[in-house]
C-alpha positions as semicolon CSV with decimal commas, in nm:
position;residue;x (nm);y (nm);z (nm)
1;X;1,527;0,279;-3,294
2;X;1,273;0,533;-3,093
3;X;1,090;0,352;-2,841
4;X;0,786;0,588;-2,710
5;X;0,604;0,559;-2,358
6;X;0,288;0,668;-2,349
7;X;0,107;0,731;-1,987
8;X;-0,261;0,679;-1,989
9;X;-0,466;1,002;-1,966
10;X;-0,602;0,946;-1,638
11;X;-0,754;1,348;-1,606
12;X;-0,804;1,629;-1,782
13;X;-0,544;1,908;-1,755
14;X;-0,524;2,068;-1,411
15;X;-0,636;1,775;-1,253
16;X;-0,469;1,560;-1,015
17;X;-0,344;1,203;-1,047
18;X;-0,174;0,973;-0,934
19;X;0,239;0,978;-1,107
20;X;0,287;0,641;-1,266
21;X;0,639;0,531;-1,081
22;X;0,618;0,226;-1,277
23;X;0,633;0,341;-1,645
24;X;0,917;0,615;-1,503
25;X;1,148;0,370;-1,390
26;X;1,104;0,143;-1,667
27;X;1,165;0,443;-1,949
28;X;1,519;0,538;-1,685
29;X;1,621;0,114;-1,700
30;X;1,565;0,163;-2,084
31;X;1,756;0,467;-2,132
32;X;2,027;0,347;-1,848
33;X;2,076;0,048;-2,110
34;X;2,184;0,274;-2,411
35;X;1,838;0,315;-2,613
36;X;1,678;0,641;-2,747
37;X;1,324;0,648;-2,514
38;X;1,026;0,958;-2,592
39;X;0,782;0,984;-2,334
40;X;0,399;1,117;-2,335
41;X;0,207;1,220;-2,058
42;X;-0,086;1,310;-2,161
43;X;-0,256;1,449;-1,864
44;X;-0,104;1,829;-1,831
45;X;-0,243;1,835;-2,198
46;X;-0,625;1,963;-2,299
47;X;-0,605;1,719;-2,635
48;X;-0,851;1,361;-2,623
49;X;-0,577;1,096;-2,617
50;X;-0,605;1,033;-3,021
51;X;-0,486;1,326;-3,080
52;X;-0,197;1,311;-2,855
53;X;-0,071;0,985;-2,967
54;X;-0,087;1,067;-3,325
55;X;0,124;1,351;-3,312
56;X;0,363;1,197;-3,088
57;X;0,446;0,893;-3,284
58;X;0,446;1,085;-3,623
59;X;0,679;1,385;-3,470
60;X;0,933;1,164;-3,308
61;X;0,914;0,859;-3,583
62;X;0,816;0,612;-3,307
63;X;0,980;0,241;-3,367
64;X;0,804;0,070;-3,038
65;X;0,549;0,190;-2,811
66;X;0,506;0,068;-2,457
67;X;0,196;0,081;-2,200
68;X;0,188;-0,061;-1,868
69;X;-0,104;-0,018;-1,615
70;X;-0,368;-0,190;-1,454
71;X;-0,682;-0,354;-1,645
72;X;-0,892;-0,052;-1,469
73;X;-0,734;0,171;-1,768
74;X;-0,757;-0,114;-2,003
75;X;-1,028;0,091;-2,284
76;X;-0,762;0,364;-2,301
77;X;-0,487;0,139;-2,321
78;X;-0,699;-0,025;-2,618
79;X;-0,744;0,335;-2,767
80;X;-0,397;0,372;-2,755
81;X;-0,245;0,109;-2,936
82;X;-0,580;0,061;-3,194
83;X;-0,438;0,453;-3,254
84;X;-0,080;0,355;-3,308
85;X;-0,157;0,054;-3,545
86;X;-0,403;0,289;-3,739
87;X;-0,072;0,514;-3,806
88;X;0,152;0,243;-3,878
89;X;0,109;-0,153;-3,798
90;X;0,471;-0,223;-3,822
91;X;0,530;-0,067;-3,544
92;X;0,593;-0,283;-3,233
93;X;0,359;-0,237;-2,903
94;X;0,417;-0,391;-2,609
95;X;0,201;-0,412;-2,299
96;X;0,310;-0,419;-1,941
97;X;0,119;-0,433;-1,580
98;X;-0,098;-0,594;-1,423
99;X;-0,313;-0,598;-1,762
100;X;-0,157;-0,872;-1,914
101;X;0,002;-1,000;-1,553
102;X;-0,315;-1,063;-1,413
103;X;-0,490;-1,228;-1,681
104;X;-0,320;-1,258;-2,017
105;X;-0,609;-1,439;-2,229
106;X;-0,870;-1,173;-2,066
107;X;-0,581;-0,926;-2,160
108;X;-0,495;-0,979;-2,528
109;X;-0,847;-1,089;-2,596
110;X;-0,982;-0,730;-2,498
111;X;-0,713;-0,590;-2,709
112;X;-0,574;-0,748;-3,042
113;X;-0,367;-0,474;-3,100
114;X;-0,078;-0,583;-2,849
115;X;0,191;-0,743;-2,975
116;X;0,367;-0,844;-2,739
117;X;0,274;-0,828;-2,315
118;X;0,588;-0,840;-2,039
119;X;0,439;-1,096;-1,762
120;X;0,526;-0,963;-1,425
121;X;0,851;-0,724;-1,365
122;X;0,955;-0,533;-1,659
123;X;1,311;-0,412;-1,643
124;X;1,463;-0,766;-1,757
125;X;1,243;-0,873;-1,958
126;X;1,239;-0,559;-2,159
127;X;1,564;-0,511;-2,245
128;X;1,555;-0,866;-2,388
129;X;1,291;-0,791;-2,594
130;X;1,427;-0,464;-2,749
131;X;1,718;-0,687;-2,850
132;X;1,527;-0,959;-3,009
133;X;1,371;-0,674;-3,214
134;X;1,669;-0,549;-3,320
135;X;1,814;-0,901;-3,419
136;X;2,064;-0,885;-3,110
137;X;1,918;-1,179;-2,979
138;X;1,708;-1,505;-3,143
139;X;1,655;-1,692;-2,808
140;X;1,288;-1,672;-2,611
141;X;1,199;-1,394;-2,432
142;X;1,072;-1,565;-2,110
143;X;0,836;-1,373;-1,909
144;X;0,626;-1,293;-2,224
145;X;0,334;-1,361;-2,364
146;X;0,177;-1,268;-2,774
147;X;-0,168;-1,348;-2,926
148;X;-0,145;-1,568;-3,174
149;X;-0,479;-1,493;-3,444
150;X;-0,412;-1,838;-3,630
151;X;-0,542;-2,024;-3,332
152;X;-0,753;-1,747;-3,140
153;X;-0,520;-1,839;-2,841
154;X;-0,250;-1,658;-2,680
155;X;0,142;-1,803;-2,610
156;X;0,281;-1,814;-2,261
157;X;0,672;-1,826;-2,236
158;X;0,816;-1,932;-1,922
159;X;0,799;-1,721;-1,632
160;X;1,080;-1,496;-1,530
161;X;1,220;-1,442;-1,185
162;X;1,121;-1,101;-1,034
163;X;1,387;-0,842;-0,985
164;X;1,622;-0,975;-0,662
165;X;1,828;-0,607;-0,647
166;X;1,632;-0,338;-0,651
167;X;1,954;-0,149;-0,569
168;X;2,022;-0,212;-0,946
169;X;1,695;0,049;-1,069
170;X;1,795;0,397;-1,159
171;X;1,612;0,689;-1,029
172;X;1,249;0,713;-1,238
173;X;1,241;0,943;-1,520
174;X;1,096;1,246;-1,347
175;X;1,186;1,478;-1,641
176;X;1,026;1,299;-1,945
177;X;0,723;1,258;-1,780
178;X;0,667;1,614;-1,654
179;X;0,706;1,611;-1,337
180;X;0,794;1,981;-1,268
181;X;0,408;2,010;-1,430
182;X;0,270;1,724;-1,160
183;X;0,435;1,951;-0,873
184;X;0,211;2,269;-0,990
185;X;-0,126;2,070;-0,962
186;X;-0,108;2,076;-0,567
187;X;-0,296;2,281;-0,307
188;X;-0,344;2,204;0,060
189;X;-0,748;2,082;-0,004
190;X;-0,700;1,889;-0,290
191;X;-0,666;1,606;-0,079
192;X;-0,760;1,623;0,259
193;X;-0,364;1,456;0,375
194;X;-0,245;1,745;0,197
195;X;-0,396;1,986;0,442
196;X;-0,111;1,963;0,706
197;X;0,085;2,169;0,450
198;X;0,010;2,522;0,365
199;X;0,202;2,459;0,032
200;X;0,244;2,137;-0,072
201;X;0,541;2,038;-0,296
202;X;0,457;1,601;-0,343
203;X;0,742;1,332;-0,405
204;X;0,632;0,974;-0,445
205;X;0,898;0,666;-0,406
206;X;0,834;0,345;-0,339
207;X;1,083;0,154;-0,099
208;X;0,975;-0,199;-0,194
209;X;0,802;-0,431;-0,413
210;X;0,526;-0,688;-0,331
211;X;0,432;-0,819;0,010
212;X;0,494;-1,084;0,242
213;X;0,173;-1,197;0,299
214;X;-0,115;-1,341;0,124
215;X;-0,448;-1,115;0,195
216;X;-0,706;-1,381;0,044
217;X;-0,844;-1,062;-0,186
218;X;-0,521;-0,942;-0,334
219;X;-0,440;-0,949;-0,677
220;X;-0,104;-1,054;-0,581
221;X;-0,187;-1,457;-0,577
222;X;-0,084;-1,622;-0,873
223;X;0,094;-1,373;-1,065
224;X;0,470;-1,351;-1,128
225;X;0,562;-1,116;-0,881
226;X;0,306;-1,335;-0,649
227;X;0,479;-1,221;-0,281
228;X;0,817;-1,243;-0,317
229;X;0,920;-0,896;-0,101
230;X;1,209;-0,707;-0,163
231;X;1,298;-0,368;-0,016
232;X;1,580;-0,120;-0,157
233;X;1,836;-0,032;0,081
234;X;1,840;0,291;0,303
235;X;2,110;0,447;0,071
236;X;1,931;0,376;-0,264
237;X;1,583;0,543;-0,125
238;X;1,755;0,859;0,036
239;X;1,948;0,904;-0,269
240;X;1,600;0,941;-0,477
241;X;1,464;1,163;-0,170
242;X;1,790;1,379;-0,225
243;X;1,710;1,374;-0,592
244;X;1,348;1,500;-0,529
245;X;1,446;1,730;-0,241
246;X;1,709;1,907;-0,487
247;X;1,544;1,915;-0,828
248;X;1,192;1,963;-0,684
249;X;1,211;2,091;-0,332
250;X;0,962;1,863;-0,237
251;X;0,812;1,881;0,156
252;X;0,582;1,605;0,147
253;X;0,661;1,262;0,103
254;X;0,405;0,989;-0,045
255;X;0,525;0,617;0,016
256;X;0,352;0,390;-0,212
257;X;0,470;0,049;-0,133
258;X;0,204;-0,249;-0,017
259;X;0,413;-0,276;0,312
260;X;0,687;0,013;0,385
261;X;0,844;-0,215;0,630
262;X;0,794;-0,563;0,819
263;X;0,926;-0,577;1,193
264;X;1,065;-0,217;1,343
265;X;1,414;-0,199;1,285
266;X;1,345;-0,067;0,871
267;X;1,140;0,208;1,037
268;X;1,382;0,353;1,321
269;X;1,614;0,355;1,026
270;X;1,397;0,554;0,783
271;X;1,274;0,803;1,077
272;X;1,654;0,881;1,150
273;X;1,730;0,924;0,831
274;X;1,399;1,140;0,684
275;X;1,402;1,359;1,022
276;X;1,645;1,605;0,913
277;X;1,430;1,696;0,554
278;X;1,152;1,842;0,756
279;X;0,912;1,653;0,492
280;X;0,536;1,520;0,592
281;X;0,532;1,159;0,528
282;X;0,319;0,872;0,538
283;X;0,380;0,495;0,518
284;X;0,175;0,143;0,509
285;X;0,287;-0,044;0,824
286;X;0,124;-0,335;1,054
287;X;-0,031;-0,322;1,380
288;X;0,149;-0,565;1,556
289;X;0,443;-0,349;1,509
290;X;0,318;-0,071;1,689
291;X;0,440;0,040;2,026
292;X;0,401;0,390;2,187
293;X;0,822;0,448;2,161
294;X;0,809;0,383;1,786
295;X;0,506;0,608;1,657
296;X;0,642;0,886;1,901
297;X;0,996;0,864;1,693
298;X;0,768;0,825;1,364
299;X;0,578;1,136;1,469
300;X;0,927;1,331;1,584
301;X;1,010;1,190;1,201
302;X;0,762;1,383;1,038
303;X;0,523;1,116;1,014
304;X;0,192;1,258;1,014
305;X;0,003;0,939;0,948
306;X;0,015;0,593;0,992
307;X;-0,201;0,335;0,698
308;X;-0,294;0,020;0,829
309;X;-0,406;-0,313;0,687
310;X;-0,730;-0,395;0,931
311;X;-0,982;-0,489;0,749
312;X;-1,202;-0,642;0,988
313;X;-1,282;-0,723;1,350
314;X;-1,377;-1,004;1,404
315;X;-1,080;-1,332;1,435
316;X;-1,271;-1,570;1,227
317;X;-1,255;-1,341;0,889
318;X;-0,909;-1,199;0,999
319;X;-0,779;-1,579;0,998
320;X;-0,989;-1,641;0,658
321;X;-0,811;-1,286;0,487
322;X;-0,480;-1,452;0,549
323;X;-0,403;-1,105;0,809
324;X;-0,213;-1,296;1,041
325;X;-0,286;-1,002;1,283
326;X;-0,548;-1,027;1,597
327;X;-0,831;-0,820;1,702
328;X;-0,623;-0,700;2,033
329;X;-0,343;-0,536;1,798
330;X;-0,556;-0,377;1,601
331;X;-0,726;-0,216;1,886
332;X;-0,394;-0,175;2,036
333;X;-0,241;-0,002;1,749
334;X;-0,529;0,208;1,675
335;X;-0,554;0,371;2,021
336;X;-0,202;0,450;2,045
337;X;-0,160;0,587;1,714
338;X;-0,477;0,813;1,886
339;X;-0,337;0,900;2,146
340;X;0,001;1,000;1,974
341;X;-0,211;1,253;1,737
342;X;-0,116;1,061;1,460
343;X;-0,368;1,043;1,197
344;X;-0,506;0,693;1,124
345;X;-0,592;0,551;0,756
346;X;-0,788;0,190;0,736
347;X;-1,057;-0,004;0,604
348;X;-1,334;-0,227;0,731
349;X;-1,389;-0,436;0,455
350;X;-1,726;-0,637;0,407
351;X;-1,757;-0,930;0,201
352;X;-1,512;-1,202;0,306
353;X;-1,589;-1,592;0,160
354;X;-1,707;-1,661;0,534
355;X;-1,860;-1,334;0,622
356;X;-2,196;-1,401;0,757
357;X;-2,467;-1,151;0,857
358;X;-2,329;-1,226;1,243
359;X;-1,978;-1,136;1,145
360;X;-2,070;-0,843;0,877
361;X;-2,304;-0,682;1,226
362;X;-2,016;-0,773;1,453
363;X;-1,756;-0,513;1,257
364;X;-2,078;-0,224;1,206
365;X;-2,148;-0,218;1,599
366;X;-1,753;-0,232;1,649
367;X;-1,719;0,032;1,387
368;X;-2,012;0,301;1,468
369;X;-1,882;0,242;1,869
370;X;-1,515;0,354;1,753
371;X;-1,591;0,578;1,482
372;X;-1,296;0,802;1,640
373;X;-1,019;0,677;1,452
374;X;-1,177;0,783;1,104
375;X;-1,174;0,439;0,943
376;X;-1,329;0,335;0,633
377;X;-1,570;0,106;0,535
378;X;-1,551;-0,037;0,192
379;X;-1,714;-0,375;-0,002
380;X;-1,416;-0,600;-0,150
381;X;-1,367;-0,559;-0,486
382;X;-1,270;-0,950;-0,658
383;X;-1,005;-0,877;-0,811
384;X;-0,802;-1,188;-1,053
385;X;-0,605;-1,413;-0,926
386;X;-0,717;-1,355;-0,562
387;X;-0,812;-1,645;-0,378
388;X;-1,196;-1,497;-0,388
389;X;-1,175;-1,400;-0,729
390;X;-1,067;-1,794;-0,828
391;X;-1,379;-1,901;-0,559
392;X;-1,630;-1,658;-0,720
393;X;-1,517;-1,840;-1,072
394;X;-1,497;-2,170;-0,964
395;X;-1,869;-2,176;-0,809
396;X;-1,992;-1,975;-1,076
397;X;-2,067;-1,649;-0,916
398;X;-1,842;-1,485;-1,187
399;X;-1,991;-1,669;-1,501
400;X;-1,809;-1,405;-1,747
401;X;-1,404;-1,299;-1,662
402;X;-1,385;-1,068;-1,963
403;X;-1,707;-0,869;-1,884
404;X;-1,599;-0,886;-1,455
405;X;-1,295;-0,673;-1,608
406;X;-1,451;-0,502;-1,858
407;X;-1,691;-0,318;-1,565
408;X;-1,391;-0,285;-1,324
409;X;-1,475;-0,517;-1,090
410;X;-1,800;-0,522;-1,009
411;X;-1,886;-0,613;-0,641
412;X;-2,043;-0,980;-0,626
413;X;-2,158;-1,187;-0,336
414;X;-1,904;-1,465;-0,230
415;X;-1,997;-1,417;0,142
416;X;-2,186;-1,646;0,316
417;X;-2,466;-1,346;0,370
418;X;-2,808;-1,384;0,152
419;X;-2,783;-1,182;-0,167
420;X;-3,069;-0,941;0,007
421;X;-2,825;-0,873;0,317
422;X;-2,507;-0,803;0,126
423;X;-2,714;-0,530;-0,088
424;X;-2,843;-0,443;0,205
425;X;-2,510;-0,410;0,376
426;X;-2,353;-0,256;0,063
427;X;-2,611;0,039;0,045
428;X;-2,506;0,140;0,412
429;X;-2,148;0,135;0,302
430;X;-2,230;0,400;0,065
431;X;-2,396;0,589;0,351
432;X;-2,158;0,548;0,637
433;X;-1,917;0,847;0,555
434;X;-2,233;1,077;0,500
435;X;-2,339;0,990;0,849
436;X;-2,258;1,266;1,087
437;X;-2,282;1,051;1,362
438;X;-1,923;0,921;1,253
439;X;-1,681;1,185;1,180
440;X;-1,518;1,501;1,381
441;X;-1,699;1,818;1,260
442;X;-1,468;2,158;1,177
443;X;-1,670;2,447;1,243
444;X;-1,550;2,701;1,007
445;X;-1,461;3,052;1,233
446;X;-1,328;3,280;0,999
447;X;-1,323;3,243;0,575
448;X;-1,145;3,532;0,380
449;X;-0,973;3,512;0,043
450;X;-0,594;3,582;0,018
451;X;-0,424;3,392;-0,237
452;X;-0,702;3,146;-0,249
453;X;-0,903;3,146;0,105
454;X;-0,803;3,120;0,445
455;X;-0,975;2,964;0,638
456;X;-0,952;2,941;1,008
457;X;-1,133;2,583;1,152
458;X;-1,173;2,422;1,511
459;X;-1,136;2,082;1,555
460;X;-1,438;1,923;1,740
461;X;-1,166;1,698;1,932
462;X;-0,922;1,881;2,063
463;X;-1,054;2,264;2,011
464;X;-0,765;2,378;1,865
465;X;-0,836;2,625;1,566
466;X;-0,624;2,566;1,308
467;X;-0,568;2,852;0,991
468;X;-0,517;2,670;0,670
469;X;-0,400;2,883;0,351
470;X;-0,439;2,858;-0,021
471;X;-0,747;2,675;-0,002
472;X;-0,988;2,642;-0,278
473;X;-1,323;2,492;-0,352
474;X;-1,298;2,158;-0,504
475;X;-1,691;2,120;-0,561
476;X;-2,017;2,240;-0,428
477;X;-2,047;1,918;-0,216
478;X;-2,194;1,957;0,108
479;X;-1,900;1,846;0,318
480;X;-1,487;1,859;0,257
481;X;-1,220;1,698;0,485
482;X;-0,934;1,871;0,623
483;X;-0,670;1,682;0,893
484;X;-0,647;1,876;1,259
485;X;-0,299;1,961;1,312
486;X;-0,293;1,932;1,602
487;X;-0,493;1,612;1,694
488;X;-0,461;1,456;1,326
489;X;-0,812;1,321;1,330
490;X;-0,986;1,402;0,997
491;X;-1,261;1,672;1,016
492;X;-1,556;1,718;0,858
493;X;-1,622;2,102;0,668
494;X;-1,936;2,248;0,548
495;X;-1,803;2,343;0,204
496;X;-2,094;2,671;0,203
497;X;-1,970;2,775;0,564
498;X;-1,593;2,777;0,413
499;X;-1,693;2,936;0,059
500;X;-2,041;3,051;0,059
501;X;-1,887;3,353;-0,133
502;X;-1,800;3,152;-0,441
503;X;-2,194;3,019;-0,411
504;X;-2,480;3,113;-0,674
505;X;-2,838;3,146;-0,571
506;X;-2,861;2,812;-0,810
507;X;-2,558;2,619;-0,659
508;X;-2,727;2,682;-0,277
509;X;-3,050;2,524;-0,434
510;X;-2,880;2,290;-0,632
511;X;-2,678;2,151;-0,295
512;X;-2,979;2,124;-0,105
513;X;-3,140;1,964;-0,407
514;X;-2,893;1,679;-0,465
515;X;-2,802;1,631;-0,095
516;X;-3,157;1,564;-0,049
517;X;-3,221;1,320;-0,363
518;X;-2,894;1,113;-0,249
519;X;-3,063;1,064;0,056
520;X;-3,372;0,941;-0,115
521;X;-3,167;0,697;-0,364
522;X;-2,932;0,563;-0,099
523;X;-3,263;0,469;0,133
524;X;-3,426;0,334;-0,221
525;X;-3,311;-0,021;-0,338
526;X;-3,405;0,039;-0,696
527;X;-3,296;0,372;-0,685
528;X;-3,026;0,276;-0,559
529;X;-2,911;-0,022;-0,841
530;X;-2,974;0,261;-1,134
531;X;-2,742;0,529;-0,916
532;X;-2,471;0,209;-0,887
533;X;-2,528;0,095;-1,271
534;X;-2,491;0,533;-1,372
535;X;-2,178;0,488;-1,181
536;X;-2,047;0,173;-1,295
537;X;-2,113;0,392;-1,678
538;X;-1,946;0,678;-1,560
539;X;-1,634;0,470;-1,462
540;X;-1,566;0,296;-1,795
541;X;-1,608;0,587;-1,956
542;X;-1,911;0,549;-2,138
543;X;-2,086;0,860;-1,981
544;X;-1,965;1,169;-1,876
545;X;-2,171;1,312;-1,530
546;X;-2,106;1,666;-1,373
547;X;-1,918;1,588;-1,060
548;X;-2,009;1,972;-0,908
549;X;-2,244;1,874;-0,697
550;X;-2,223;1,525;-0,598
């Protein structure tokens, strides 16, 4: 029996993406359990994902195919297994992630082409499964779900635990899904985090699963895994860093989890442990952690930033969110991680069930006066099974789940703001990171091309000129960010100051040209709907736009 797992194609080739952990530690628990797995991964590969799929299900004689990602990726998913039924309808597929986890019905009604969907954590579930195929096993699969067409409804079995070891998961399946092609993709300006590295060489883990808490927007709520936390002991994580430090010679670290650690203790353990790799890390921890003895050992760690979970400033929509963190940590937290030169991700996120116009003004004036720290500011997304998501349905605000999917989450109004003030408010949030009001400029000294450019920038905070190598032009957008590295605050770059050589006489005009009509569509409310519905197009993958200049 050949079981196939097929990645979505998130990119074309030479792009980057992010590496699905998920789909390589379920194909390493498969093969760790005796069974013959073949896995695609489409993205280091110029072929349309038809093409792909076809020839790897008739080359290897596929048996099963399995797909798990989010509901974002949910039209390719469709593709893939319409494609593998169009080849051969006897053969098994099976659906995983948050696409059938989320919202089964919404799920298998998008697609009828799923056999069967794993609700919640794979690994047990799975291996189940492959034995009820094979006649192993006639009892119920719980944690599963299957359309049935008879009755145009789909059967739930009973929920499954989630995973209480993690210790017990193998290391992911680096190999079968390329990753020695993922490590080539990387340069330091791909991403500006990557710019603390002159050559950047990425591992990803991720040290736990779920979260403790219950943000009132997360998709968590409700679902199988819902926020049962469990973290994998020190041993188990360092002996996948070893793994990726060996085979891959890796030198920056990527921590994925939704909360690396919850008091300090986890964290004094990592940084003791990680210090000796001289690796660039990052990790998703809380504010009220912070002190100035812990982000000084995090720094001395290799730590070069710190992600928080802020959200907002003012205590009314903190205690609404579910944060269970005050306005004094986060202001706490933020300065020292400042003063430390530690660089600082977060969001201010508009759009809370009781954010008024009051509150929504309250976070902008806080925001625009502390602009410093490099923070975001974002419109929630409703995702299902969030608290909001089940308010927006319940007062009709989201009339139609299937199409709220089908467009990825559209942003609706379940504040307490007028719908005129939250479009009002959600234009500026488009706006804020062109403002150069709010962000650090790098003024670009010296540009020459060796190996890619070099390009030598001072920081507007600190003055320290920092010389980054292998560089390259990502787009002829007016601005790039790079990360100080010294200071660690994020820095704005005039992309024709750093590579006007690589400029035409049409991409100068062109520059000024768009620069100047996204000013004019972001200050234009019906401008600005058709820019957000061209968007919305471009996202679901129904039009293609040039991303060169804009």
């Amino acid at each position: 029996m050949n079981i196939g797992i097929i990645c979505p194609k998130y990119v074309n080739k030479g792009q980057t993406y992010v590496f699905n952990l998920a789909l390589a530690t379920t194909s390493a628990w498969i093969k760790q359990h005796g069974y013959n797995v073949v896995c695609l991964n489409p993205n280091h590969y110029d072929e349309d994902i038809v093409v792909q799929v076809t020839r790897f299900v008739k080359e290897n004689g596929i048996d099963i195919v399995y797909v798990e990602d989010t509901f974002v990726w949910h039209r390719q998913i469709r593709e893939i297994f319409d494609t593998v039924k169009k080849i051969d309808s006897r053969i098994v597929t099976i659906a995983g992630g948050t696409i059938v986890t989320r919202k089964p019905d919404i799920g298998f009604w998008g697609i009828k082409t799923i056999d069967l969907g794993i609700i919640g954590e794979v690994e047990e579930t799975i291996i189940e499964l492959l034995e009820m195929i094979e006649g192993k096993n006639t009892n119920p699969v719980n944690g599963t779900s299957c359309y049935d067409p008879s009755t145009n409804k789909y059967i739930l079995m009973e929920p499954r635990r989630a995973l209480p070891n993690l210790d017990t998961l193998p290391i992911p399946d680096y190999e079968g899904f390329k990753y020695g092609k993922y490590m080539e993709l990387f340069y330091p300006s791909e991403n500006h985090f990557y710019s603390v590295l002159d050559e950047v060489r990425v591992g990803n883990i991720m040290g736990s699963r779920s979260c403790p808490f219950k943000c009132n927007f997360c998709y968590l709520h409700g679902t199988a895994i819902g926020n049962r936390y469990r973290q994998r002991s020190m041993d188990h994580i360092f002996r996948e860093i070893d793994y990726l430090v060996e085979k891959y010679n890796i030198n920056f670290l990527n921590t994925y989890d939704l909360l690396f650690s919850v008091g300090k203790d986890r964290l004094y353990e990592f940084a003791k442990r990680i210090k000796k790799y001289n690796i660039k890390w990052w990790a998703q921890i809380r504010v009220p952690d912070v002190d100035e003895d812990l982000l000084k050992t995090l720094k001395d760690a290799g730590m070069f930033q710190a992600s928080y979970g802020i959200e907002s400033i003012d205590e009314n929509i903190l205690h609404s969110m579910g944060k269970h963190i005050t306005v004094e940590q986060i202001e706490h937290a933020l300065e020292l991680t400042y003063r430390t030169k530690i660089n600082i991700q977060g969001n201010i996120i508009i759009g809370d069930m009781e954010d008024t116009k009051e509150s929504v003004e309250k976070s902008l004036e806080w925001l625009k006066k502390n602009w410093k720290y490099g923070l975001n500011l974002v419109m929630i997304r409703t995702h299902p099974f969030s608290p909001q998501y089940m308010y927006a349905v319940e007062k009709g605000i989201i009339t139609d789940q299937f199409e709220h999917l089908n467009n990825v989450f559209p942003l609706v109004n379940c504040s307490k703001m007028s719908n005129k003030d939250y479009e009002s408010v959600s234009v500026y949030s488009e706006n804020y990171s062109d403002d150069p009001r709010y962000f650090y400029h790098g003024e670009v000294m010296e540009s020459c091309v060796d190996h890619g450019y070099t390009l030598k920038i001072k920081c507007q905070n600190c003055g320290t000129i920092n010389e980054y190598r292998h560089m390259h032009r990502k787009s002829f957008k007016t601005f790039f960010k790079v990360i100080c590295r010294d200071c660690h605050v994020h820095l704005r770059v005039e992309n024709l100051k750093a590579y006007g050589i690589e400029y035409s006489i049409l991409d100068r005009v062109m520059s000024i040209v768009i620069r100047e009509l996204k000013t004019r569509v972001n200050s234009n409310r019906v401008l600005h709907q058709m820019y957000c519905m061209v968007k919305k197009m471009k996202n679901n993958g129904i039009i293609k736009v040039s991303e060169k200049y804009v």
